[in-house]
N, C-alpha and C positions, 0 to 999 in steps of 0.2 A: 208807168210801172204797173207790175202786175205781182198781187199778192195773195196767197191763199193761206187762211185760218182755218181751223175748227171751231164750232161752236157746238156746246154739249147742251141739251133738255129740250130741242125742237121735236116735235112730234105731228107736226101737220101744215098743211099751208099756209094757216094764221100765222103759224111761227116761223115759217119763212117769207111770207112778206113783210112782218115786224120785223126781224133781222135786215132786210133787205132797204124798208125805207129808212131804219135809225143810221144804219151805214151809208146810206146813201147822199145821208145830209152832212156830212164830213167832207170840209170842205176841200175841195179838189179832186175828189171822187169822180168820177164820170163813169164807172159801170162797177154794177152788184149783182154776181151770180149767184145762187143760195143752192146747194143738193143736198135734199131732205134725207135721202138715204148714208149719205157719209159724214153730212153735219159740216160739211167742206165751205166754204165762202167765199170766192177769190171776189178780188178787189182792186181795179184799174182807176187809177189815179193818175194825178200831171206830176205829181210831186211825192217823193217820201212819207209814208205815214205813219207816226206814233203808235206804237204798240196798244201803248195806254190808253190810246185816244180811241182805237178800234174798239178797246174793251168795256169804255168808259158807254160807247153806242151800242153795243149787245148785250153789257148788263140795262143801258136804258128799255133795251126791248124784251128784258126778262127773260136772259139765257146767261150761259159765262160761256167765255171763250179757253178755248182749254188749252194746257201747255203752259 
C-alpha cells in the first residue's frame, strides 16, 4: 500500500530525516519518502496504516501531520 500525508513545520533536512526514521519504524512500513518542499510523505507498507499511528510518529519527530 501506498500512502501520502502532509506534514507541516519541516524546514530542513534534519526535519526530514526525523520524519522519515519515526515513520519508518512503524511497523510494516518498508519505504518513507519525505519532500521538503511540499511537506508531502508518502508511505509504503505491507499492511494498512492507522492515521493515528502516522500522527502519533511525526508529532514523535516534532512536526504535526496536517489535515
Amino acid at each position: 500500500m501506498v500512502t501520502t500525508y502532509t506534514v507541516s513545520g519541516m524546514t530542513c533536512g534534519h526535519c526530514v530525516e526525523a520524519v522519515r526514521t519515526e515513520v519508518g519504524r512503524i511497523g510494516g512500513v518498508t519505504d518513507v519518502n519525505v519532500d521538503l518542499a511540499s511537506g508531502g510523505v508518502t508511505v509504503t507498507s505491507d499492511r494498512p496504516l492507522d492515521r493515528a499511528e502516522v500522527a502519533a510518529a511525526v508529532d514523535e519527530a516534532g512536526y504535526t501531520l496536517a489535515g
